[in-house]
C-alpha positions as CSV (number, residue, x, y, z in Angstrom):
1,X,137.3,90.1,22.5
2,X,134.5,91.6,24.4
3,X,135.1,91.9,28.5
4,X,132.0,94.1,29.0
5,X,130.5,93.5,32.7
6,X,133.7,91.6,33.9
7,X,136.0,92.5,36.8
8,X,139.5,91.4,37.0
9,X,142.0,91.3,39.6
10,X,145.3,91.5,38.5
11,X,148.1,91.2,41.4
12,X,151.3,92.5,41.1
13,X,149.5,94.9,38.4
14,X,151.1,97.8,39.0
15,X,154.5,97.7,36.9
16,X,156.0,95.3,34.1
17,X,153.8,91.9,33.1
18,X,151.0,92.8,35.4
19,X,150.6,96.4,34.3
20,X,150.6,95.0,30.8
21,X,147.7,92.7,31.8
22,X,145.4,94.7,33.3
23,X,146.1,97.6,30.4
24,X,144.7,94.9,27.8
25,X,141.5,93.4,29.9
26,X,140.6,96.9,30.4
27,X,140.9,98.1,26.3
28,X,138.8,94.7,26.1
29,X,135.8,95.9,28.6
30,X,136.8,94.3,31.6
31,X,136.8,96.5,35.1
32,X,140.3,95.8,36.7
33,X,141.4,95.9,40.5
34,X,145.2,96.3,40.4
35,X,147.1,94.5,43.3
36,X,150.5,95.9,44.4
37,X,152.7,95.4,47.0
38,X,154.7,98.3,47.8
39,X,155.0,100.7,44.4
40,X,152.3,103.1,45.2
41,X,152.7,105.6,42.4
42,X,153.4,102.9,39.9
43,X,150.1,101.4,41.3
44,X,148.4,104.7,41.2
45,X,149.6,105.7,37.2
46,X,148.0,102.1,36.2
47,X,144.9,103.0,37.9
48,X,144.9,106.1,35.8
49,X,145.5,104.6,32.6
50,X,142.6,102.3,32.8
51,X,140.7,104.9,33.8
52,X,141.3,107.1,30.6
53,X,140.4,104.1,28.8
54,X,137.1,104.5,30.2
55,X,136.7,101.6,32.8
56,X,136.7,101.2,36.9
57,X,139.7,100.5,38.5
58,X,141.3,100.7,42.1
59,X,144.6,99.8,43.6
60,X,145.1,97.4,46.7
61,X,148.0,97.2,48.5
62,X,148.4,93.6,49.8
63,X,151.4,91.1,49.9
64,X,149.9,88.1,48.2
65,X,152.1,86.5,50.8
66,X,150.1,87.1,53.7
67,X,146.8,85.0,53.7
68,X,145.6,87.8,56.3
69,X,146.2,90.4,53.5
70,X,145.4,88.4,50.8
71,X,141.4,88.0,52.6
72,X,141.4,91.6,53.2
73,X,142.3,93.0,49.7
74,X,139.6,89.9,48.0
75,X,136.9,91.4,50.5
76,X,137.5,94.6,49.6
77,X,137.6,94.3,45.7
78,X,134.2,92.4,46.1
79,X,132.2,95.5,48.0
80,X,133.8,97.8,45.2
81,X,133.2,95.9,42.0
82,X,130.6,93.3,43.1
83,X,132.0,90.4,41.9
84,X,135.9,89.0,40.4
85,X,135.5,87.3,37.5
86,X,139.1,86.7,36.2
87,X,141.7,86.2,38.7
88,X,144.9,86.6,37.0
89,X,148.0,85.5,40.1
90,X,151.0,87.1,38.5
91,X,152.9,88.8,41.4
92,X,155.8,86.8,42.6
93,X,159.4,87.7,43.2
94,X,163.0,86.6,42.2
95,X,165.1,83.7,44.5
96,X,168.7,85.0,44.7
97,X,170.4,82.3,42.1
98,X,172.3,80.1,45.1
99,X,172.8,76.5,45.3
100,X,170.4,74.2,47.0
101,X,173.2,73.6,49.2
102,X,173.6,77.5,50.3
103,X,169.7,78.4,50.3
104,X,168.3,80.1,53.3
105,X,165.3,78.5,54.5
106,X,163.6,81.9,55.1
107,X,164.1,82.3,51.4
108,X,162.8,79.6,50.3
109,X,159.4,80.4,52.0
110,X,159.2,83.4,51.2
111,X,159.6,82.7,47.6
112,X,157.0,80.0,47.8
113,X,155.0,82.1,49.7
114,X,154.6,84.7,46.8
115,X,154.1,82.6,43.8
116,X,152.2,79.5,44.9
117,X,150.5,80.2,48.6
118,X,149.1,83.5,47.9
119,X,147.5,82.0,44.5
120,X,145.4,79.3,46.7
121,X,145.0,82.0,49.1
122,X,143.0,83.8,46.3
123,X,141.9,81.2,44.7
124,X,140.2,79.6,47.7
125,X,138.4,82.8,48.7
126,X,137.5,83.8,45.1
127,X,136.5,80.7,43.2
128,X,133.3,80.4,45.2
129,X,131.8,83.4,44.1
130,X,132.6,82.8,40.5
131,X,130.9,79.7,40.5
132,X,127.9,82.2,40.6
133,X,129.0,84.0,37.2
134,X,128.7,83.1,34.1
135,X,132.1,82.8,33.5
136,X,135.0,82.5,35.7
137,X,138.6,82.5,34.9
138,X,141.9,82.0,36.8
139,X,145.4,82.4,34.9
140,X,148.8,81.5,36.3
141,X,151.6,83.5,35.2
142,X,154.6,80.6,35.5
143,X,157.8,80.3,34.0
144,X,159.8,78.7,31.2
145,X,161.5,77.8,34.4
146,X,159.2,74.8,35.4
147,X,160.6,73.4,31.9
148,X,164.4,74.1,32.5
149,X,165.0,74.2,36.5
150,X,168.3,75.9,36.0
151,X,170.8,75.5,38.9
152,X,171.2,78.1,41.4
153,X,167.3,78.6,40.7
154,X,165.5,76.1,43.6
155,X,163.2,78.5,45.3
156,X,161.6,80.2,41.9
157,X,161.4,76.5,40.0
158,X,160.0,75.0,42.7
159,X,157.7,77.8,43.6
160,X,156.3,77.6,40.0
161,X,156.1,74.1,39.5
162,X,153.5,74.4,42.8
163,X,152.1,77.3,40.8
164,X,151.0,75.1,37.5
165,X,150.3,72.2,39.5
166,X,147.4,74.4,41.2
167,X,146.3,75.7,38.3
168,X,145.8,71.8,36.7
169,X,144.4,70.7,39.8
170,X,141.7,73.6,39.6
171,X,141.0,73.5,36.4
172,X,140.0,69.7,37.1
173,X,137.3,70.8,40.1
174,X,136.0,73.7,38.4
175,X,135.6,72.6,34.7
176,X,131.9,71.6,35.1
177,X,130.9,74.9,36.7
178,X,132.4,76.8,33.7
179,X,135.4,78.2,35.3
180,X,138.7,78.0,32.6
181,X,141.9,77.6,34.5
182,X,145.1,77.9,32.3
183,X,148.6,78.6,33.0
184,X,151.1,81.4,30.5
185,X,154.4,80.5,30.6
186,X,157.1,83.3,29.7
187,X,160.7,83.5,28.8
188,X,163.1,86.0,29.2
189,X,160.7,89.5,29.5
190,X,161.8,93.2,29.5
191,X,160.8,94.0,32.8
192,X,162.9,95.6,35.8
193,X,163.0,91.9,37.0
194,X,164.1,90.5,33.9
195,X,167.0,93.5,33.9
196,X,168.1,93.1,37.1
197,X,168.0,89.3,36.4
198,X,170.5,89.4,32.9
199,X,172.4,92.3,34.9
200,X,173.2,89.4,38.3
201,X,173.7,86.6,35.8
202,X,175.7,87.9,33.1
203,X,176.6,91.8,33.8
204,X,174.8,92.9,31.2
205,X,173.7,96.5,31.9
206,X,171.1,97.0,29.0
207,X,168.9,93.8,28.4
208,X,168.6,95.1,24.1
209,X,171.9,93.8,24.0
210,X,170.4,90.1,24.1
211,X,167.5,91.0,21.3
212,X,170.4,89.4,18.0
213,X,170.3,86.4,20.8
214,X,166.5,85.5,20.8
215,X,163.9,84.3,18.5
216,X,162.5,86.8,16.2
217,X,165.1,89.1,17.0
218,X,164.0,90.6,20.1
219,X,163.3,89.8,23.9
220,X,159.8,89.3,25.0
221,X,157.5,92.4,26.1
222,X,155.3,92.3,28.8
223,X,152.4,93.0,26.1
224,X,153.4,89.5,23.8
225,X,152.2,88.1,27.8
226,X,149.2,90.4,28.0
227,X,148.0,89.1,24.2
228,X,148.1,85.7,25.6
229,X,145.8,86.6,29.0
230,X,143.5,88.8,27.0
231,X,142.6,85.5,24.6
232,X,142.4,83.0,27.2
233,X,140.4,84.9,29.0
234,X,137.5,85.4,25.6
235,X,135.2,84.0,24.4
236,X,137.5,82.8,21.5
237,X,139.2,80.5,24.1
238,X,135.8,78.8,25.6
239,X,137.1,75.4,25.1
240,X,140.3,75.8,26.4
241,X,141.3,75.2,29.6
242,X,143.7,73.1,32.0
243,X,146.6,74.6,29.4
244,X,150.9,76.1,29.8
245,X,151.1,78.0,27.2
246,X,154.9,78.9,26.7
247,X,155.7,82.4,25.4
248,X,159.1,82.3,24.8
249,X,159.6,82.5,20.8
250,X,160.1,78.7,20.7
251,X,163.2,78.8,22.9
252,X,166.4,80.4,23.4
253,X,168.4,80.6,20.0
């Protein structure tokens, strides 16, 4: 699944899902700009390891929150690489698992903010110049959360359910220009948000303990995600687009 003479920018790239990402659209060929928002050395060590692998790459610190930041960081990649032609918005944060009743407002933005906003924001300024390449691609990293909406979860559902209906609405405007826009839907992932979420919820200190609870005897890895990306992205998935593909072993056993 050739990537040669693409550039991705992967946000949130530096640790767990995103890391995973841009690890597996650079063993493919693809030159990856890895967004962060305040893990510098996390940042810097996946900048490294694409590096070994023989590709470009750069960090950017940025809070995809900030449509001022957001501008900055998509100027910047462009005069390094050239051009972006795989967007992949998977930075976003956790809401704190209260009540609609007991939500602070300031929250609720905020969470919003991170997952939905800040994709437009990157979208809008990016999309134009991949209308130029011959191939554009934009993937939303969502949540089996648009599916559930758990209570105690308002912020984060609602944040993601903004998220995929972007990512349909693009993939409607930019279908005859060749640009694929497709959403990847996890479950339950190993990652230090996925721990600190089974540790809040349930107290459990090591999130293994769950892998005799899941399908196929295990909890997701961020590299089951990055499998997903790295096909959509291909030529092998040139007639797919406007898609939520769950990753979630078909549910929670």
């Amino acid at each position: 699944m050739s990537l040669e003479g693409r550039v991705a920018l992967v946000t949130g790239g530096g640790r767990g899902i995103g890391r995973a990402i841009a690890l597996a659209l650079a063993a493919d060929g693809a030159d990856v700009a890895v967004n962060y928002r305040r893990d510098d050395e996390a940042a810097k060590q996946t900048v490294a390891d694409i590096e070994q692998i023989g590709r470009q790459a750069g960090a950017y610190k940025a809070s995809i929150d900030s449509v001022d930041e957001d501008e900055a960081m998509a100027a910047q990649v462009l005069t390094d690489f050239g051009a972006v032609d795989i967007l992949v918005n998977n930075a976003g944060i956790a809401s704190r698992g209260n009540t609609v009743a007991d939500t602070d407002p300031v929250e609720l933005a905020r969470v919003v903010n991170s997952h939905a906003l800040g994709a437009h924001h990157l979208c809008r300024v990016l999309v134009p110049q991949m209308r130029e390449r011959p191939r554009g691609d934009v993937i939303m990293i969502s949540s089996v959360a648009t599916r559930e909406n758990a209570g105690g979860g308002a912020p984060y559902n609602m944040a993601k359910a903004a998220l995929e209906a972007l990512a349909m609405t693009l993939a409607k405007e930019e279908r005859k220009r060749g640009i694929r826009v497709n959403v990847v839907a996890p479950g339950l992932v190993d990652t230090e948000m996925g721990r600190r979420l089974v540790k809040g919820a349930f107290g459990i200190q090591d999130i293994r303990q769950l892998d005799e609870t899941m399908p196929f005897g295990r909890v997701c890895a961020p590299e089951d995600v990055a499998e997903v990306v790295r096909f959509l992205v291909s030529d092998k998935a040139e007639f797919v687009t406007g898609q939520r593909i769950y990753i979630d072993g078909g549910g929670m056993l």
